[in-house]
C-alpha positions as CSV (number, residue, x, y, z in Angstrom):
1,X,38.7,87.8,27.1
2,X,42.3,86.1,27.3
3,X,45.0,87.3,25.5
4,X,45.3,84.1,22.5
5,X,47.3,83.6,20.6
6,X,47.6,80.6,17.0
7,X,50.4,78.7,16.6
8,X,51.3,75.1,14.3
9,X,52.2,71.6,15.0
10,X,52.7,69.2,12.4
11,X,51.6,65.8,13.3
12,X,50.5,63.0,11.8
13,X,47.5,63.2,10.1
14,X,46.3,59.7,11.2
15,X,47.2,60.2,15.2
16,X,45.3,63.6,14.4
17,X,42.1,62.0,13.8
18,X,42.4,59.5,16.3
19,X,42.6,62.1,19.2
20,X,40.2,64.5,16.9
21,X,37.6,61.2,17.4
22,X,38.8,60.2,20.9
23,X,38.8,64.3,22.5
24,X,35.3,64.3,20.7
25,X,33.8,61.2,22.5
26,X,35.1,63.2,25.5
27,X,33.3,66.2,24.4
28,X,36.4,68.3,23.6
29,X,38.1,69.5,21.0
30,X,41.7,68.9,20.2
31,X,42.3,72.4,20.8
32,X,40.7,72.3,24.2
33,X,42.7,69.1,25.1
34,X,46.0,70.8,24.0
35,X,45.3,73.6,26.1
36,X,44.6,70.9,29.0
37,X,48.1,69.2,28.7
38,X,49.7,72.5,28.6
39,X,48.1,73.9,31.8
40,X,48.9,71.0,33.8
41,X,52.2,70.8,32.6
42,X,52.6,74.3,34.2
43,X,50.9,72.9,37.3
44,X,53.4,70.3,37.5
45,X,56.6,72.1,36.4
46,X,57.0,68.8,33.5
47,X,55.4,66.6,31.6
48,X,52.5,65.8,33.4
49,X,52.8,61.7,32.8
50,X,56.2,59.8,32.9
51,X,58.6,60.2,29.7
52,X,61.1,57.4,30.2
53,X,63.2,54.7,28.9
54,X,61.2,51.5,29.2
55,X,63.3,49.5,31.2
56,X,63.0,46.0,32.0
57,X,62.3,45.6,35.6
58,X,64.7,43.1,38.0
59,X,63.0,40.1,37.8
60,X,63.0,40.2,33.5
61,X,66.9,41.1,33.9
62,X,68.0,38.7,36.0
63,X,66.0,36.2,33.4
64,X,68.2,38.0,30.9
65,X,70.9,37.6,32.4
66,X,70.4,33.7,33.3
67,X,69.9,33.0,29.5
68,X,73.2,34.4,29.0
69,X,74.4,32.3,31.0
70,X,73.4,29.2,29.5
71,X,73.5,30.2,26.1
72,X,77.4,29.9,27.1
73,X,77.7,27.4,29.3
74,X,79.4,24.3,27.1
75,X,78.1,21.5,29.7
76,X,74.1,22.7,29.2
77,X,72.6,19.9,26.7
78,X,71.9,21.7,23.3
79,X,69.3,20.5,20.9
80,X,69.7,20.0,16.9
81,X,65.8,21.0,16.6
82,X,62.1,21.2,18.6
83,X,61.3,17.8,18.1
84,X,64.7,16.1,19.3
85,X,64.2,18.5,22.5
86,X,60.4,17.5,22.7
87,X,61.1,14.0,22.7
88,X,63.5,14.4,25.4
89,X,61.2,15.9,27.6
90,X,58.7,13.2,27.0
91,X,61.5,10.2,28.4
């Protein structure tokens, strides 16, 4: 038999059950599926999924950056309300 060994986390007791019921429906225990993250994150030398920053990507950055733009720019048209600018679109 493998040398064990018992150790604690404290979580949250509502994520606890939620991977208790999802492991379960996967036929493993959270025990067995913490043992599963750990060996591949030995096989992998990391986390073995991305941890990262959520970054926008160019496309919602350059938007960004457009809106900036005209939220300065004195000669766009400005609007008092949604129904003054609705019933310019509609001329």
């Amino acid at each position: 038999m493998a040398n064990t060994t018992t150790f604690s986390v404290r979580m949250d007791s509502d994520i606890k059950k939620q991977c208790e019921s999802l492991y379960s429906e996967l036929g493993i225990n959270l025990t067995t599926a913490i043992n599963v993250f750990l060996r591949q994150s030995l096989r992998v030398g990391g986390f073995p999924f991305d941890v990262r920053l959520d970054q926008p990507n160019k496309e919602t950055i350059a938007a960004m950056l457009e809106a900036e733009q005209i939220a300065h720019d004195t000669s766009i048209k400005r609007y008092s309300d949604v129904e003054e600018a609705l019933r310019e679109l509609k001329r």
